[in-house]
N, C-alpha and C positions, 0 to 999 in steps of 0.2 A: 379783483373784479371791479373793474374802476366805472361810474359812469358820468365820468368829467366832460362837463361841456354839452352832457346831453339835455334835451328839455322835454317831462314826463306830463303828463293830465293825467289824472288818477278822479273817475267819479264815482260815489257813494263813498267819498274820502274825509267823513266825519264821524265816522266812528269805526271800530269794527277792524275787519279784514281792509279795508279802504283807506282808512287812516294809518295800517301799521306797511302798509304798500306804500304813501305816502313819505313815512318818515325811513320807511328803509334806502329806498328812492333818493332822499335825498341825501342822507348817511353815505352813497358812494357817490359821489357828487353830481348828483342832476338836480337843476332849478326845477321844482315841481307848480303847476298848475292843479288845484286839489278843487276839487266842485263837488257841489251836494247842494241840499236844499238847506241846510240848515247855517244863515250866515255867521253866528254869536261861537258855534262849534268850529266852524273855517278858520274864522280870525284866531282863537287858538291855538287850531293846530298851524298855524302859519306863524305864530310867533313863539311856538318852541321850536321851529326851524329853525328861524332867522336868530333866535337867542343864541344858537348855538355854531351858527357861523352859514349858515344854509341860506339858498334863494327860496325861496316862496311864493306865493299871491293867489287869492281867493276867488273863484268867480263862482258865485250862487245860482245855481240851475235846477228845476225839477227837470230830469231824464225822460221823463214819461210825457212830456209838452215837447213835439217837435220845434214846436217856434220859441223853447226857450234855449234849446240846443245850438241853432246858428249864432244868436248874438254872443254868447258866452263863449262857444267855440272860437268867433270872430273879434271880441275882447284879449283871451287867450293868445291870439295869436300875433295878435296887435304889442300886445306887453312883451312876451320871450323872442316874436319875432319867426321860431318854429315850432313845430312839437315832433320830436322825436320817438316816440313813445308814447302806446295810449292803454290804461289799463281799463279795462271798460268792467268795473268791479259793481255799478250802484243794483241792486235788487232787495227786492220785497217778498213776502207771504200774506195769501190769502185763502188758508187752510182748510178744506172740507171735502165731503163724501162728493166723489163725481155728482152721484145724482142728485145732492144736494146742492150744489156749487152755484152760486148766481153768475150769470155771464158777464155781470159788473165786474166779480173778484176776478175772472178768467183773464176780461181785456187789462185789468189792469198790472196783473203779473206780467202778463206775455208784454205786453207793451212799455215796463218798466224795467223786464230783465232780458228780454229779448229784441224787439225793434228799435230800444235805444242806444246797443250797441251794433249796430248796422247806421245808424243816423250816425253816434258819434264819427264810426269809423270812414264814414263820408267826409266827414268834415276835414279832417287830417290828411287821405288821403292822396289828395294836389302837391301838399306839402314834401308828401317822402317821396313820391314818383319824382317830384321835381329834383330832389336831393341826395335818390340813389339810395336810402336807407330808412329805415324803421321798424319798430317793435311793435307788433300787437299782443298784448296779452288779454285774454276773454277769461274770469273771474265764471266757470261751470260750476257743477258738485258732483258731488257722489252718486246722488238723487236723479242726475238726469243718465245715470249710466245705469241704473239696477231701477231705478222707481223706488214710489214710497207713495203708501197708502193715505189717502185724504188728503193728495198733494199734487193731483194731475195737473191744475195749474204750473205748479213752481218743475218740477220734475219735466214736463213740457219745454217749459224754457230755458232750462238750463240744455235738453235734450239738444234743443234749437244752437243753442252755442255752438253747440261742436259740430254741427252740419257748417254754419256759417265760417265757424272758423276755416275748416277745411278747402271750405269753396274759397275763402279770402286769401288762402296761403297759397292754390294753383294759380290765382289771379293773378298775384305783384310778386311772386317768386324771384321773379326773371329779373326785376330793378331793385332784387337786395332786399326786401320788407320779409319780414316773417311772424306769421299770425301763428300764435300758440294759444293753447287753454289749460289752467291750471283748476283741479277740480279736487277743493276741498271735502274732507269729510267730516265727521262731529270735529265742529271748531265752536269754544269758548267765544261767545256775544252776544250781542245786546238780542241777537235774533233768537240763542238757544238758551238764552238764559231765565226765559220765563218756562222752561219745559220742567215738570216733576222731577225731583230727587231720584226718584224711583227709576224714571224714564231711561236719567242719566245713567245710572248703576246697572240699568239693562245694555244700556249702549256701547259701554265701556267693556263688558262681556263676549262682545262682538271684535272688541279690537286688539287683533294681536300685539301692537304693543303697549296695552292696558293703559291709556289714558285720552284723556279729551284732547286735540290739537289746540295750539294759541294761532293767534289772528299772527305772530310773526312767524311762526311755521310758514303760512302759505306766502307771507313776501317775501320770504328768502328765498322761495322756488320763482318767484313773478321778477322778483332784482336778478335771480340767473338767466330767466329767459328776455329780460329786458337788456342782457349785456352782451358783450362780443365774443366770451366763449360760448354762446347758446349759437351763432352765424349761420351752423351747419343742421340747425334743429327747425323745423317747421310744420304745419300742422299736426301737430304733435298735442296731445291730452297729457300732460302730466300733473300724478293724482298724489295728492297729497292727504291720506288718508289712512295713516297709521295700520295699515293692511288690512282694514276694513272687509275692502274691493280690491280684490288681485285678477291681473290676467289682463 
């Protein structure tokens, strides 16, 4: 499953699910473009790429600023030339009772996990129609396909994913592009790692194959659907969720 000569953007790719999308990415050989807001974390994970024979390069964007999305995107594409590949992975939480929820925490989920991958995906877009190919992979959950209490915001947007996806996959079908979404379930990081003990031990009860996902769980399914045996797979949810959620 080679992905030589391809060129990936992976955002929210400093830590987490995003970083291990990142370095799998580039393990089959694609020059990754890796973005987050965080630049001292980038410049790392670009130079345990490159230590180990890999392309790399860093471009620092918050997701949730439309106008830091084109120049970054427009730097990106400036450096590799295309992008082949886009993992639209960066999202946040902003946890609370509906009725309690301030409309601050709401725009800012929906708009950090949802409208900035529609922006990203604009950005790219010129590029594959002009070149007859491209991968979209959309980084959903579990959560936007069952729900989860004190979470309408995040649950919301990940929901949004999967419409989008769908509608982006009838769009560019026809010139070879294919828009998937891969929809994590309890994944090990920096985002579930502040949750109780307890929490955990309940969650794990829920999963048929009794334990928490790693962050490379879900890039091994994002590096499939980002390669050429995925060709004939397209708006397609695939859950990577230890059977959590079946059906």
């Amino acid at each position: 499953m080679t992905l030589s000569g391809r060129i990936a953007l992976v955002t929210g790719a400093s830590q987490g699910i995003g970083r291990a999308c990142a370095l799998r990415l580039a393990a089959g050989g694609a020059a990754v473009a890796v973005a987050a807001r965080n630049q001292e974390k980038l410049n790392e994970l670009v130079q345990q790429i490159t230590s180990t024979g890999g392309k790399a390069a860093a471009f620092p964007m918050d997701v949730a600023e439309e106008d830091q999305i084109k120049p970054g995107f427009k730097a990106a594409l400036a450096h590799f030339g295309k992008i082949d590949i886009l993992v639209n992975n960066a999202g946040i939480t902003r946890d609370q009772l509906v009725m309690r929820m301030k409309r601050a925490d709401w725009d800012a989920v929906l708009n950090t996990n949802l409208t900035s991958a529609y922006l990203c995906t604009q950005q790219v877009m010129s590029s594959m129609l002009k070149q007859r190919w491209g991968r979209i992979v959309n980084i959903t959950s579990v959560f936007g396909q069952m729900g989860q209490a004190g979470q309408a915001n995040y649950a919301s947007s990940k929901a949004g994913l999967i419409g989008l996806t769908m509608a982006i996959a009838r769009e560019v079908g026809s010139r070879n592009i294919t828009c998937n979404a891969v929809a994590p379930g309890f994944i090990e990081t920096s985002m579930t790692s502040v949750l109780g003990e307890d929490f955990k031990q309940m969650a794990v009860k829920n999963i048929p194959l009794g334990r928490v996902g790693s962050p490379e769980d879900v890039a091994g399914a994002v590096a499939f659907l980002a390669s050429d045996e995925a060709s004939y797979i397209t708006g397609h949810v695939l859950s990577v969720n230890g059977g959590m959620l079946m059906g």
